[in-house]
Backbone bond lengths (Angstrom), bond angles and torsions (degrees), N, CA, C in turn:
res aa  C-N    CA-C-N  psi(-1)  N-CA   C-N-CA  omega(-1)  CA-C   N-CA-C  phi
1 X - - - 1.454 - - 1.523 111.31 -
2 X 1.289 105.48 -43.99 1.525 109.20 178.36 1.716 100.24 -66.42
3 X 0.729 146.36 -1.47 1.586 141.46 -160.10 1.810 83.05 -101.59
4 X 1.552 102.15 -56.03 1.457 97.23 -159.31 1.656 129.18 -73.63
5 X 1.605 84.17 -1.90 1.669 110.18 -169.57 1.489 85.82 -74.45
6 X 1.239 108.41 -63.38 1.740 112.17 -153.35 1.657 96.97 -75.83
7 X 1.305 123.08 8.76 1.714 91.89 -176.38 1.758 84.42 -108.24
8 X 1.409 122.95 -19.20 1.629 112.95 161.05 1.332 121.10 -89.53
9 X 1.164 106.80 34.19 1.684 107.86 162.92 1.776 97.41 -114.60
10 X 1.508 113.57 -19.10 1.235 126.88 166.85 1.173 128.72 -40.81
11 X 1.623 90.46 -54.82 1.624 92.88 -171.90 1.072 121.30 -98.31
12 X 2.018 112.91 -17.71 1.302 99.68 154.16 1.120 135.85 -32.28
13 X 1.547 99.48 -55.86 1.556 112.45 -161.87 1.612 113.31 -62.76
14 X 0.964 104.35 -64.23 1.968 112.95 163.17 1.409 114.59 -39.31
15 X 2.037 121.18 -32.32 1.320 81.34 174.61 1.510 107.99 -103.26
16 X 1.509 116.10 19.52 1.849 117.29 151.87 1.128 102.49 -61.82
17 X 1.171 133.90 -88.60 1.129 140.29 153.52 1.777 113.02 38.67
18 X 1.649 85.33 -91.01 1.431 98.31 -175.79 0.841 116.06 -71.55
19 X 1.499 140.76 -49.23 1.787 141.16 156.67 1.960 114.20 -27.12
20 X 1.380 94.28 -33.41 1.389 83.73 174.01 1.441 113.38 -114.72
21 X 1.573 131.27 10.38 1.183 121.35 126.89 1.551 139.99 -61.61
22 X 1.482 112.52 -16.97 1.217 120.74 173.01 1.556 105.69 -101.16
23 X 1.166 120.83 -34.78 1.637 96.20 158.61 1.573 129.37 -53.93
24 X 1.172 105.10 -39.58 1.717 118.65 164.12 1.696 114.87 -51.02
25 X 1.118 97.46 -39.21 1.401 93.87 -169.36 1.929 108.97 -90.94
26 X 1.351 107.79 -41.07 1.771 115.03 159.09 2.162 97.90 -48.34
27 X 1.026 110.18 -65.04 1.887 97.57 -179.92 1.243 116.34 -56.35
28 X 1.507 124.57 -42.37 1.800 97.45 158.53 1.316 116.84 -84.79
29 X 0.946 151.18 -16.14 1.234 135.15 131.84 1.714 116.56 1.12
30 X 1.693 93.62 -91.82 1.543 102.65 178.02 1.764 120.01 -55.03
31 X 1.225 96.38 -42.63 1.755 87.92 167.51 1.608 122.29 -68.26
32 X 1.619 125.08 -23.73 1.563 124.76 150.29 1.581 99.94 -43.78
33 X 1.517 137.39 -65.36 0.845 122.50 -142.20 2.041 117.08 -86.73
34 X 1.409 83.57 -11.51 1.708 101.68 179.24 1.597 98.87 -80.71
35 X 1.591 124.88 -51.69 1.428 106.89 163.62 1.456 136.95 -55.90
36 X 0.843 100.31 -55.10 1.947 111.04 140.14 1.124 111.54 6.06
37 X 1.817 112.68 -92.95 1.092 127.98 -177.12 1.168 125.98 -55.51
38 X 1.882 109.28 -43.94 1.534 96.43 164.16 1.135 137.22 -89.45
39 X 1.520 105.75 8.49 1.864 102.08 146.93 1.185 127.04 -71.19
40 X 1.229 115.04 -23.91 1.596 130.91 -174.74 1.446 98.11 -76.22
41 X 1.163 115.09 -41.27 1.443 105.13 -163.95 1.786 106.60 -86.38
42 X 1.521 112.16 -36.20 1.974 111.18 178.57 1.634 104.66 -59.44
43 X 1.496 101.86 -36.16 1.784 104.66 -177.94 1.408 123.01 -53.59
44 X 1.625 94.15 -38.91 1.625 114.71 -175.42 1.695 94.50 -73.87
45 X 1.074 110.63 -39.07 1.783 107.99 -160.06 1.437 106.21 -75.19
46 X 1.856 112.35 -33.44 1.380 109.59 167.84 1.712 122.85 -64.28
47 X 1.699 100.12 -37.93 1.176 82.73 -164.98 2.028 99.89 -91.87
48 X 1.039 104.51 32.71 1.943 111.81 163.94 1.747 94.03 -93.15
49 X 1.569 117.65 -54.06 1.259 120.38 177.01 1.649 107.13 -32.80
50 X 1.177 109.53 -67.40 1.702 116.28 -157.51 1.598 84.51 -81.35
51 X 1.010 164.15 -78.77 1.144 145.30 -148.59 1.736 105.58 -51.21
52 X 1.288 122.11 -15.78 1.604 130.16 -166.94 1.373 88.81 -98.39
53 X 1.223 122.87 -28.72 1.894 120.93 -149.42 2.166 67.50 -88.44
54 X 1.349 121.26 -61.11 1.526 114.11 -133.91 1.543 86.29 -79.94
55 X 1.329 149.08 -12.75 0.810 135.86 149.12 1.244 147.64 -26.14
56 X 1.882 106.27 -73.86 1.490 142.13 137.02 1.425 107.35 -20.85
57 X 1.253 125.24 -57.31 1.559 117.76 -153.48 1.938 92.50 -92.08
58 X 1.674 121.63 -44.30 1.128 93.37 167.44 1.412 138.11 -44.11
59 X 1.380 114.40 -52.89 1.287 124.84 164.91 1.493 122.72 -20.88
60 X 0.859 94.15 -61.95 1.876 119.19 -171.18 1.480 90.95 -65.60
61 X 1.488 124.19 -56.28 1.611 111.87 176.53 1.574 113.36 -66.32
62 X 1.128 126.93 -14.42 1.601 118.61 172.89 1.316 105.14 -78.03
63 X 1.216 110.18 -44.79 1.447 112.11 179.91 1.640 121.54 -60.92
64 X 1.168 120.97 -41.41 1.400 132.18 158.72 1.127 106.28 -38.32
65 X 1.739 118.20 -67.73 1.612 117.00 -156.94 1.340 102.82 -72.45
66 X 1.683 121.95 -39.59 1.305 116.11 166.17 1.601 125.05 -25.93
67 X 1.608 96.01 -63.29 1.733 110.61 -173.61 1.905 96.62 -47.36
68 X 1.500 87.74 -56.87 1.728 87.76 -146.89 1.964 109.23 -61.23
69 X 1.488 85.87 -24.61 1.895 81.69 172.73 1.731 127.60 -71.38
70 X 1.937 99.41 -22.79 0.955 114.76 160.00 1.790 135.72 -63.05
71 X 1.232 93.15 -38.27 1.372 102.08 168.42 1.825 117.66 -74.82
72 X 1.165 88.62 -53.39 1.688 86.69 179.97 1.800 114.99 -60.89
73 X 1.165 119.06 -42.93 1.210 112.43 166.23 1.762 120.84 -45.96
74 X 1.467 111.19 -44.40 0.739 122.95 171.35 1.371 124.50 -45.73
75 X 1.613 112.78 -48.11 1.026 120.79 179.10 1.505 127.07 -88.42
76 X 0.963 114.47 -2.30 1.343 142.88 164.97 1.931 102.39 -69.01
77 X 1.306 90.84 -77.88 1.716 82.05 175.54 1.406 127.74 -48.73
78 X 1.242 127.95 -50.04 1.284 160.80 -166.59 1.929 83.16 -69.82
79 X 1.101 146.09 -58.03 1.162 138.55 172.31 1.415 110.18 -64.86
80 X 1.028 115.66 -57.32 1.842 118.08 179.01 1.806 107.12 -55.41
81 X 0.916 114.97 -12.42 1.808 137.79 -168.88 1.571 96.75 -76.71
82 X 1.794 91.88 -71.47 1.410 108.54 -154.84 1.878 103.18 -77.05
83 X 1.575 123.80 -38.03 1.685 115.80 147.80 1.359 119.84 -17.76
84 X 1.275 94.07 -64.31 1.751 102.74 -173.74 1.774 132.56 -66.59
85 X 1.468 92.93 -24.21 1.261 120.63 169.01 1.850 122.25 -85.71
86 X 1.614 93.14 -8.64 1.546 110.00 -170.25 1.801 95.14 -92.95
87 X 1.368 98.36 -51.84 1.642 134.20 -179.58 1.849 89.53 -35.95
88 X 1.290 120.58 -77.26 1.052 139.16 -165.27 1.517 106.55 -46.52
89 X 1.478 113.31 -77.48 1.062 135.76 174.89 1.509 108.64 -34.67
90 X 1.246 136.78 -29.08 1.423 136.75 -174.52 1.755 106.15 -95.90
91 X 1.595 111.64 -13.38 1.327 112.41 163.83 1.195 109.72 -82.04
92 X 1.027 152.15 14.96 1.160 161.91 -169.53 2.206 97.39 -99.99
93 X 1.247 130.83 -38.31 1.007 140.02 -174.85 1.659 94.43 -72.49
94 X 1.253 124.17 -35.92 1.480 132.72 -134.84 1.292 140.57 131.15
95 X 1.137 135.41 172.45 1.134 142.97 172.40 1.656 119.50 -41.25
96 X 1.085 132.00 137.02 1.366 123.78 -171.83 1.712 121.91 -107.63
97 X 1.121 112.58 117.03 1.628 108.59 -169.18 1.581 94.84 -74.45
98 X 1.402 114.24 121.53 1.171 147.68 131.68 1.016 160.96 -44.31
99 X 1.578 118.09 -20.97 0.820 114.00 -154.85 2.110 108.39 -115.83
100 X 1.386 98.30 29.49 1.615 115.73 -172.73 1.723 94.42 -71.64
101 X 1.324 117.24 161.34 1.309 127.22 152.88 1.882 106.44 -48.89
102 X 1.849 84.52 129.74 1.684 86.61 173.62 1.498 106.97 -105.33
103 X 1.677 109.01 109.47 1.628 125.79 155.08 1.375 115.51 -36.70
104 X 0.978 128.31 135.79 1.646 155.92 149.70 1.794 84.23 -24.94
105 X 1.523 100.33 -88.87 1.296 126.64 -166.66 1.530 110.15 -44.12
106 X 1.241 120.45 -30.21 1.751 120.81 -177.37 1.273 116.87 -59.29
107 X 1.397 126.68 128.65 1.512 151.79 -161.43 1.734 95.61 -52.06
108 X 1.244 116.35 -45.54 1.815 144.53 -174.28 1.163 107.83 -136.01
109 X 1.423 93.53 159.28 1.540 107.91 159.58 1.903 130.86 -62.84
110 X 1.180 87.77 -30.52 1.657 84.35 -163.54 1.901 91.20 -112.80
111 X 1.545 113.12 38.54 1.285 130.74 169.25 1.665 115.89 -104.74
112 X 1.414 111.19 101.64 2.047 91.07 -175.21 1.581 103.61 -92.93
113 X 1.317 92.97 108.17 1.979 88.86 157.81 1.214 125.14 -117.73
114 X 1.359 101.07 135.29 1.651 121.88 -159.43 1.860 92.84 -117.84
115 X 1.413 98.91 151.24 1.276 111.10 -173.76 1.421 102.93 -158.97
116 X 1.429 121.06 171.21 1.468 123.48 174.20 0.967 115.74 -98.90
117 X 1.952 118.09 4.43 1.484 127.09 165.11 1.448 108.69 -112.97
118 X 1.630 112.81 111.68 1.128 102.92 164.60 1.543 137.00 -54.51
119 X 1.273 121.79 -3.14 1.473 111.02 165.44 1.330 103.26 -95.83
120 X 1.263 125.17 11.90 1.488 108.73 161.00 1.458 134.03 -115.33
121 X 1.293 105.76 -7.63 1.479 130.27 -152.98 1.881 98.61 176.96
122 X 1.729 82.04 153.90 1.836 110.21 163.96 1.208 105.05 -69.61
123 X 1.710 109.44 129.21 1.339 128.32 175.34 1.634 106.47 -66.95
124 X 1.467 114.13 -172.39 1.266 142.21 137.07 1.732 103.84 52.92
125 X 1.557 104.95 23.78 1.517 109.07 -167.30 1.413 118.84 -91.67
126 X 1.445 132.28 109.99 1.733 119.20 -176.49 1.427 85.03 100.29
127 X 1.083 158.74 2.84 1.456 126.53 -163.81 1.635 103.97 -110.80
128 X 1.396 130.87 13.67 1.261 154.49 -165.41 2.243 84.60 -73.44
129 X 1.256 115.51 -55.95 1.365 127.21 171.62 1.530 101.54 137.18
130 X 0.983 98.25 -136.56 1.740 105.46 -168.13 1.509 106.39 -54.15
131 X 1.481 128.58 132.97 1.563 129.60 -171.20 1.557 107.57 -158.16
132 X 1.459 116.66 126.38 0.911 89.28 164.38 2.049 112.65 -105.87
133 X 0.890 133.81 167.93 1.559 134.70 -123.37 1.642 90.47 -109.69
134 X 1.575 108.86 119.82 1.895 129.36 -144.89 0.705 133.92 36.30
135 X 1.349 111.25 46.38 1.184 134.99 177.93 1.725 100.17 -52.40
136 X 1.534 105.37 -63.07 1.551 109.51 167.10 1.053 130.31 -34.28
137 X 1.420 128.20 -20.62 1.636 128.46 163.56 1.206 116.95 -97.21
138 X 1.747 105.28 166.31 1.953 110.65 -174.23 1.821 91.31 -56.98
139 X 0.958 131.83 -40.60 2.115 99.95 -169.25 1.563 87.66 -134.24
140 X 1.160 97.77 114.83 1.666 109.76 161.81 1.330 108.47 -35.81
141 X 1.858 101.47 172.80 1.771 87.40 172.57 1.237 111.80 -121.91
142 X 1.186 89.32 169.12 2.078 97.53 -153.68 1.386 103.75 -82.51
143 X 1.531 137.48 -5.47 1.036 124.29 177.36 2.016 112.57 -146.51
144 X 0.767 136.30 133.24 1.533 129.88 165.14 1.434 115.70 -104.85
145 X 1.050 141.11 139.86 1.657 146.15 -166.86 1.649 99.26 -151.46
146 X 1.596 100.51 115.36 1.179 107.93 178.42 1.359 116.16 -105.98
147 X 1.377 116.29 156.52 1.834 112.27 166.15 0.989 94.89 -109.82
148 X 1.827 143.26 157.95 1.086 133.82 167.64 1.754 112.63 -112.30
149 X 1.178 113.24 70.06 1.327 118.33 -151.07 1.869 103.14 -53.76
150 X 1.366 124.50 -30.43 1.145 119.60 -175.12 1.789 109.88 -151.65
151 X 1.193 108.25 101.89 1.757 91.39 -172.12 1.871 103.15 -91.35
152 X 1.166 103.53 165.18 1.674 110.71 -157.23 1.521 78.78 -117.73
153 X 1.610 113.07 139.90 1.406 134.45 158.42 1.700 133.04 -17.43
154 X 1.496 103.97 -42.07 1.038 120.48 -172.62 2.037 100.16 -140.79
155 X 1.466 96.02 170.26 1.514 110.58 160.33 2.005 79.30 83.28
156 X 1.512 116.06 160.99 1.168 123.54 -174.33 1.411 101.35 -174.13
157 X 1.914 106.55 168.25 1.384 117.74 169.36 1.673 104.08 -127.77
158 X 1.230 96.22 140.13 1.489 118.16 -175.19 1.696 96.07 -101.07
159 X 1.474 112.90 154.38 1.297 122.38 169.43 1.732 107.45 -127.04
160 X 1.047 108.94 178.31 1.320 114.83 -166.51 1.545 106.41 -149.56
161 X 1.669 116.43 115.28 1.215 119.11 170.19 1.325 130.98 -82.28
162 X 1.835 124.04 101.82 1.179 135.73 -140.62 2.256 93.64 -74.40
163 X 1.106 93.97 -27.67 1.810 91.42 -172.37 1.283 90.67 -82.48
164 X 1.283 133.23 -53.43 1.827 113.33 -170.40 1.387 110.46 -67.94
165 X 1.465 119.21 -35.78 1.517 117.62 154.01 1.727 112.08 -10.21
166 X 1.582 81.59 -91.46 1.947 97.50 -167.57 1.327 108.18 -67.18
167 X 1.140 129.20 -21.25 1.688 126.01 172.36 1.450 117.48 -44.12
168 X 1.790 103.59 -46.19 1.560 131.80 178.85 1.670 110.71 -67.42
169 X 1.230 102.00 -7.92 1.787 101.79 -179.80 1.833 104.30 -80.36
170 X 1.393 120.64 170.60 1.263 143.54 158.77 1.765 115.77 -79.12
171 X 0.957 116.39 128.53 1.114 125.20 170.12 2.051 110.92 -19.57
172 X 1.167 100.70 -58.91 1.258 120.02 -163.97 1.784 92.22 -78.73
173 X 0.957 130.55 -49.07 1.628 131.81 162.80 1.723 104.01 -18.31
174 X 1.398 92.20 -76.90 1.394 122.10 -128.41 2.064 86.32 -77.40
175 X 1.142 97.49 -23.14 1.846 119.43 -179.61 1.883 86.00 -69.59
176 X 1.328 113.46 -71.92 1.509 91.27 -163.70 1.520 122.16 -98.11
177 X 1.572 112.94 26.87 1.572 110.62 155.78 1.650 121.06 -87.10
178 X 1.865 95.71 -6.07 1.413 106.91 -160.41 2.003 92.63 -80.90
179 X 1.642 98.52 -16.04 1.649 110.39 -174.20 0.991 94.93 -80.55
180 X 1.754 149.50 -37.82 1.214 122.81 179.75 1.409 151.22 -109.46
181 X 1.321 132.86 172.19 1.148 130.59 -169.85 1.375 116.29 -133.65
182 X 1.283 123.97 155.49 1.592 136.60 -147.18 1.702 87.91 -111.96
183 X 1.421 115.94 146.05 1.668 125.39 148.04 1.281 112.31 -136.26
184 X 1.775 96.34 108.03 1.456 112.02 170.40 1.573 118.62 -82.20
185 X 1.499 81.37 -164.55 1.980 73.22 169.35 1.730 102.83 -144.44
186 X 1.030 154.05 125.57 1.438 176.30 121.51 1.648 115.20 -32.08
187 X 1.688 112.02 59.67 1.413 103.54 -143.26 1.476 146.84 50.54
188 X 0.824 125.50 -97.21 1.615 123.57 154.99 1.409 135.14 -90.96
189 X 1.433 126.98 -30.75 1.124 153.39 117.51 1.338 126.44 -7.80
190 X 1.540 128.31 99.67 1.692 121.01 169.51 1.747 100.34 -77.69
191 X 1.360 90.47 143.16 1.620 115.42 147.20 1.319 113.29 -102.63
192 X 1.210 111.41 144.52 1.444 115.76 171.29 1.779 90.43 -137.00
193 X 1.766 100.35 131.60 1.621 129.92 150.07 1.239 128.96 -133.03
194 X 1.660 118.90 164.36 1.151 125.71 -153.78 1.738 101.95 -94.11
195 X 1.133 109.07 138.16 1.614 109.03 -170.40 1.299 116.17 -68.98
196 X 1.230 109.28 9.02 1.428 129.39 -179.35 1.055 145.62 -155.96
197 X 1.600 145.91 51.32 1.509 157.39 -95.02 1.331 96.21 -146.95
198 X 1.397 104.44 155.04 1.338 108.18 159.27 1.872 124.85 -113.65
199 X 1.181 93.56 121.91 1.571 104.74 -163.19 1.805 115.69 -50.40
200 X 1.175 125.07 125.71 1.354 131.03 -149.03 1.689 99.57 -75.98
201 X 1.294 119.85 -18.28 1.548 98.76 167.63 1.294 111.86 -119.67
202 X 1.167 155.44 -27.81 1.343 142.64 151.75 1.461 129.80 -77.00
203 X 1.316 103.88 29.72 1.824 112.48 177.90 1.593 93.69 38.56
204 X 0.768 157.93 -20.48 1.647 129.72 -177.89 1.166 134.50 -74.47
205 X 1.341 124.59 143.21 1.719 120.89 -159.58 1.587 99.93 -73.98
206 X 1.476 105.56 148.35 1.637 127.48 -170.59 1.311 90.40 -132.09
207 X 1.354 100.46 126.11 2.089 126.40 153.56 0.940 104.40 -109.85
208 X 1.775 100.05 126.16 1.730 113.82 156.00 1.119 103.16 -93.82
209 X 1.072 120.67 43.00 1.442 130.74 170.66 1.678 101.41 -60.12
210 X 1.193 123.05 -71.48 1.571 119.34 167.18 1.633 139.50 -44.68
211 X 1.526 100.81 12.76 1.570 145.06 161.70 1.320 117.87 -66.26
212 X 1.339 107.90 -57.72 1.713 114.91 177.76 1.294 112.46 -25.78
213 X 1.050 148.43 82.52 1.661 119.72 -179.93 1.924 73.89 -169.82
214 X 1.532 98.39 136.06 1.227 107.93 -173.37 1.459 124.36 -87.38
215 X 1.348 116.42 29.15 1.451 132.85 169.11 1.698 94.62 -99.77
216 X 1.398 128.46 -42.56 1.286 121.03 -146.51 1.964 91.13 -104.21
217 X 1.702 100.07 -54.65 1.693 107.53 -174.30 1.717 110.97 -97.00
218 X 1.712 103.61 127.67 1.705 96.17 177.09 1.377 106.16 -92.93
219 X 1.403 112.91 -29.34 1.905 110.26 -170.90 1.349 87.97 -143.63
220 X 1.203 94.50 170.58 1.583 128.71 -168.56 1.533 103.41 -123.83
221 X 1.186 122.69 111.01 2.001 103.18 -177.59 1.467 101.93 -135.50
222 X 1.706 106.82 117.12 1.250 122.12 175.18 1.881 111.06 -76.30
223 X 1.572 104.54 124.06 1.337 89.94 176.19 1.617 105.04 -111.78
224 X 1.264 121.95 135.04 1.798 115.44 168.80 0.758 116.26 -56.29
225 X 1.848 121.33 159.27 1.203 116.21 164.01 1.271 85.78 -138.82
226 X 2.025 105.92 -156.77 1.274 106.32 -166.63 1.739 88.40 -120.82
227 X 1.166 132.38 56.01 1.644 157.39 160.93 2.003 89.25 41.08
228 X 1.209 106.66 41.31 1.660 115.40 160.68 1.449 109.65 -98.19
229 X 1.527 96.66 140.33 2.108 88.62 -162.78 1.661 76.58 -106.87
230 X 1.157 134.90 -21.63 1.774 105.76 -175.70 1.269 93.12 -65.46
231 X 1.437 134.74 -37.98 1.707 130.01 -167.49 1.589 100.92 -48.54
232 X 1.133 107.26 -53.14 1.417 111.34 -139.06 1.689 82.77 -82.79
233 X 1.398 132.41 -53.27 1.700 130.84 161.13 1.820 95.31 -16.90
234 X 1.122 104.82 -88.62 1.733 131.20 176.28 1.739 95.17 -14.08
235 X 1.161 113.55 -59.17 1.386 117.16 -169.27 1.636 126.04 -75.78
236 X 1.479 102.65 -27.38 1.585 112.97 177.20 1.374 101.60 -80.26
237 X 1.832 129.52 -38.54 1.219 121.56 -163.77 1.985 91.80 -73.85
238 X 1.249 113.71 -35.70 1.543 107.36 -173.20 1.412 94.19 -58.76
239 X 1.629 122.05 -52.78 1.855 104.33 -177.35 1.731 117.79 -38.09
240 X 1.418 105.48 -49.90 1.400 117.13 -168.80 1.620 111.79 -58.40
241 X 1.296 92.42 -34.90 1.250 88.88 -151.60 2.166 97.98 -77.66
242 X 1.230 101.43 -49.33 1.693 113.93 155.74 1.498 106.14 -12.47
243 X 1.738 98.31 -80.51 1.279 96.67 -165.82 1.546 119.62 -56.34
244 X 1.772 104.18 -56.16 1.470 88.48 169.33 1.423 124.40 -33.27
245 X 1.174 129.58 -40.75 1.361 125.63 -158.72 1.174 93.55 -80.33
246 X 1.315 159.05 -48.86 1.171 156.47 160.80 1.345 116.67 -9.13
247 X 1.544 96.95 -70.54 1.604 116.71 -176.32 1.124 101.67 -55.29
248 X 1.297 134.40 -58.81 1.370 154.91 -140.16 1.789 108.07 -73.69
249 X 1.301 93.54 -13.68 2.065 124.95 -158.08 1.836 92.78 -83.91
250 X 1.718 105.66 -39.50 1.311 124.60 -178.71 1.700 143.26 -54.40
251 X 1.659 79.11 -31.13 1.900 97.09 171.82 1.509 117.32 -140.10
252 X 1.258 116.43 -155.82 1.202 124.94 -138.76 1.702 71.90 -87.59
253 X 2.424 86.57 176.93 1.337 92.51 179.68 1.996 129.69 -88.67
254 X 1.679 98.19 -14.08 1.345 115.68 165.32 1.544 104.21 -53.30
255 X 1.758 116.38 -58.18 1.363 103.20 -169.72 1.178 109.64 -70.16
256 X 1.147 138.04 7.73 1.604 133.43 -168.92 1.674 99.96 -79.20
257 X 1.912 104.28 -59.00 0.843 125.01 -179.86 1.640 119.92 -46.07
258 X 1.630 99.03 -45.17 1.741 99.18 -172.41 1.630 111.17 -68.81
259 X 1.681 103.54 -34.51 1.398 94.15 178.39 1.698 117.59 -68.37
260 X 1.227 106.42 -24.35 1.413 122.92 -161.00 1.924 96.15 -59.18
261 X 1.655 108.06 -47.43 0.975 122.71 175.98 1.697 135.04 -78.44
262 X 1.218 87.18 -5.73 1.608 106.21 173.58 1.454 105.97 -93.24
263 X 1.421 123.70 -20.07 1.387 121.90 -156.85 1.908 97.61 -111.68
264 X 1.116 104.26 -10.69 1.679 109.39 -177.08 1.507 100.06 -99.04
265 X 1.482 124.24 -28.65 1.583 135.50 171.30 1.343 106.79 100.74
């Protein structure tokens, strides 16, 4: 009996034992499956995060490229605007010589920009030396208006004041530059001007005195007179008046008139 006692205390015990090895093993079980889940679930929550983050940040880049296409267009017009408004504003002086090489790079057509980079500008322009500006044609032009779209560190342009110029002359000077006259050349074509004129819209006397230079002047031609200054007045307004008429030969008959009337005041 005692034999049979202890081999059913045996199997009790073994199957405690095992009931509570398999309860042990069902609780990690369920705790595998509770970590599980809350990996499943932080993974899911991160990747809601980054789908919210890549969202957000696209946005913000549409919105950027939006702005920036907006602006640049903007500024694009607003420059093409203000050209045109520049364009205008310089007809306001007069008539506009035209007839320069037209740059790629020039704001307009009837705009010359010269540069020391040919992809940006006309080379080799002004560097002839002292000039004064069409000179090469029958009537210089009465006004130059620069933009200075980019000035470079070094290298420069000097100007020259044609009235403090001749102010600085001697009587007797200033008597026989009034005798001479310049012959250029206009391609094949001479021009000839007086080394000393008076400029058709600000009455003040002009020297191409800074002409001399044997790229721009071929002769020098002294003409006599009889040392009468209304003559020689008498004689510059007949130049002016020539040339205007020349020019004047060039366009329509309204503009004839407007200049006609711009030049009497």
């Amino acid at each position: 009996q005692l034999a049979v006692i202890t081999v059913a205390i045996a199997v009790v015990v073994a199957a405690v034992v095992t009931v509570a090895v398999a309860a042990a093993a069902v609780a990690a079980a369920v705790a595998v499956a509770i970590v599980v889940v809350v990996v499943v679930a932080a993974a899911a929550a991160a990747a809601a995060v980054v789908v919210v983050v890549v969202v957000v940040v696209a946005a913000v880049v549409v919105v950027v490229v939006v702005v920036v296409v907006v602006v640049v267009a903007a500024g694009v017009m607003v420059k093409s605007r203000w050209y045109k408004f520049e364009y205008r504003s310089f007809r306001w002086f007069g008539e506009i010589e035209s007839t320069f090489y037209k740059h790629p790079r020039s704001p307009h057509p009837e705009v010359f920009r010269v540069s020391n980079d040919k992809n940006e500008g006309c080379r080799n322009v002004g560097r002839t030396g002292w000039h004064v500006d069409g000179f090469f044609m029958k009537a210089p032009f009465d006004f130059s208006i620069y933009h200075m779209v980019k000035v470079p560190k070094v290298g420069w342009t000097a100007f020259i004041g044609f009235k403090e110029l001749l102010d600085s002359l001697t009587q007797e000077q200033r008597d026989r530059w009034n005798r001479l006259w310049l012959v250029g050349m206009d391609g094949k074509k001479s021009v000839v001007h007086p080394l000393v004129y008076t400029h058709p819209e600000t009455k003040l006397p002009v020297s191409n005195t800074v002409c001399l230079d044997k790229c721009l002047c071929h002769w020098v031609i002294e003409v006599p007179t009889d040392n009468n200054d209304d003559d020689d007045d008498d004689d510059y307004d007949d130049y002016d008046n020539k040339t205007h008429k020349e020019e004047d030969e060039k366009v329509g008959g309204s503009e004839r008139r407007r200049r006609k009337r711009q030049r009497d005041g």
